[in-house]
N, C-alpha and C positions, 0 to 999 in steps of 0.2 A: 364446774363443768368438767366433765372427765374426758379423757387425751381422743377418745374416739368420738363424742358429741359434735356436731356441728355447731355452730355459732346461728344464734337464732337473726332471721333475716329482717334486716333493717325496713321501715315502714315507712312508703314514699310519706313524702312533708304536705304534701299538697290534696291528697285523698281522704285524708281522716280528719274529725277533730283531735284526735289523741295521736299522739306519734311519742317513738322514744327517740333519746339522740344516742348519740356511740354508743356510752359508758351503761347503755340501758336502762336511765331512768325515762320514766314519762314525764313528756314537758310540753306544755300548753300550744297551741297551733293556733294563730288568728284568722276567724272564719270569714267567709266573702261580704265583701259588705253590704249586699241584702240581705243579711238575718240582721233580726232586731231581737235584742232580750228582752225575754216576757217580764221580766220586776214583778212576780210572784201569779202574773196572771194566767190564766188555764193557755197553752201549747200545744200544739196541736202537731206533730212532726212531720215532714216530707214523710213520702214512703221508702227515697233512697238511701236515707242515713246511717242504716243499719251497717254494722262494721262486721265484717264474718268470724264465725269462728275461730277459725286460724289467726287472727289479728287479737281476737281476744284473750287468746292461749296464750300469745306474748306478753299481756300485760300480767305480774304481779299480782298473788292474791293472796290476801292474809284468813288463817283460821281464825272459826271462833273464840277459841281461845288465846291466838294472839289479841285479836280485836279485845279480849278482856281483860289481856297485861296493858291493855293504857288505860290509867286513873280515872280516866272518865266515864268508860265505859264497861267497866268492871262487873255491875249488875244489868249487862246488856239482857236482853231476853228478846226473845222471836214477837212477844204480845201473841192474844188472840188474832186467829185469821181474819182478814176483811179486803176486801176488794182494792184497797188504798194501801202502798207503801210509804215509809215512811224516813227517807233517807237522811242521813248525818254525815256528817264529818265531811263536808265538800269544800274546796279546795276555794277561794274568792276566784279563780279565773274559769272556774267552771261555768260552760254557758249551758243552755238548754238544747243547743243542738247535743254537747259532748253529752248530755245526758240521756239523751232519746238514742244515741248512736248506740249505747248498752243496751237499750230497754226494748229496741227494735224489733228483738228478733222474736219476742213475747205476741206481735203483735197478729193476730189474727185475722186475714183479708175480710171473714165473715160477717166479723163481728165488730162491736164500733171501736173509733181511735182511741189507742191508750194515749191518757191524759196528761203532761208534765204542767208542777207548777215548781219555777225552781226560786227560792227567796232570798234575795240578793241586798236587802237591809232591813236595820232594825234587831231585833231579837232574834229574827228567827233568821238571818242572814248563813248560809252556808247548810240551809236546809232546803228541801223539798219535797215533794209528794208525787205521787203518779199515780194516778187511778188504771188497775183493767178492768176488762168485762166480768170479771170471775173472779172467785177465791182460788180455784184452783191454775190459773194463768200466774196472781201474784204470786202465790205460794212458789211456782216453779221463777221466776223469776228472782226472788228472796233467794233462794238454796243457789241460782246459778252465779249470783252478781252478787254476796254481801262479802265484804273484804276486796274487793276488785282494787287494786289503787288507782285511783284515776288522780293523774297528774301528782303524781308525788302521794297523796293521802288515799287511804281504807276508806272506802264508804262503808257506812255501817246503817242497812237496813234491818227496820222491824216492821210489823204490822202495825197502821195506823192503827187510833182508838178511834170506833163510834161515836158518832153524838148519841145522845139517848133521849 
């Protein structure tokens, strides 16, 4: 931070699912106790979840190419485009609100609700998917949110694959 920057402003605790504490890391927030976690099943989001801009400027976001300095993800690639993303690397305290609270602002009054399925055990634990209306909704969605860190970790979006 340089001597003339300001200090980026703290994020009430109680508004978001994601919040950072002092030191500027993001750290988990417990949601009100009527949400229930979907356990991998289709999500359907309020329409107020969405977290603004401004709040997402705050959060930490890693380049492409950082996201390919970690071992795992080294041969990431975008996949062909398709209506469905396909996210990784999430964090075990990620719920499905924190994840629609990103994917919000993709979402279209017109056209129908973007979809979250987030997968919270088994193999596919720490993955999930989100359908929109369109390729060209994911697409901007993918370019705005892959590397985001949410809660300590890079989500690292590509394009689902097709069934065929």
């Amino acid at each position: 931070m340089t001597p003339n920057s300001k200090a980026p402003a703290k994020l009430p605790t109680n508004s978001n699912p994601i919040s950072r504490s002092q030191n500027g890391v993001n750290k988990p927030q417990t949601l009100p106790p009527k949400q229930v976690e979907s356990g991998g099943q289709p999500f359907v989001a309020p329409v107020d979840c969405q977290l603004s801009e401004a709040k997402l400027r705050l959060i930490p976001r890693f380049s492409e190419d950082e996201i390919r300095m970690i071992p795992r993800f080294q041969n990431w690639s975008r996949g062909e485009p398709s209506k469905t993303l396909y996210i990784k690397n999430l964090a075990p305290s990620v719920t499905d609100l924190n994840l629609a609270s990103i994917f919000q602002q993709f979402q279209d009054p017109r056209q129908p609700r973007i979809v979250y399925r987030l997968m919270k055990t088994g193999k596919m634990r720490g993955q999930a998917f989100v359908d929109f209306h369109c390729v060209e909704m994911a697409e901007k969605a993918l370019n705005a949110r892959n590397g985001l860190a949410l809660q300590d970790k890079p989500i690292v979006i590509q394009f689902a694959r097709t069934k065929d």
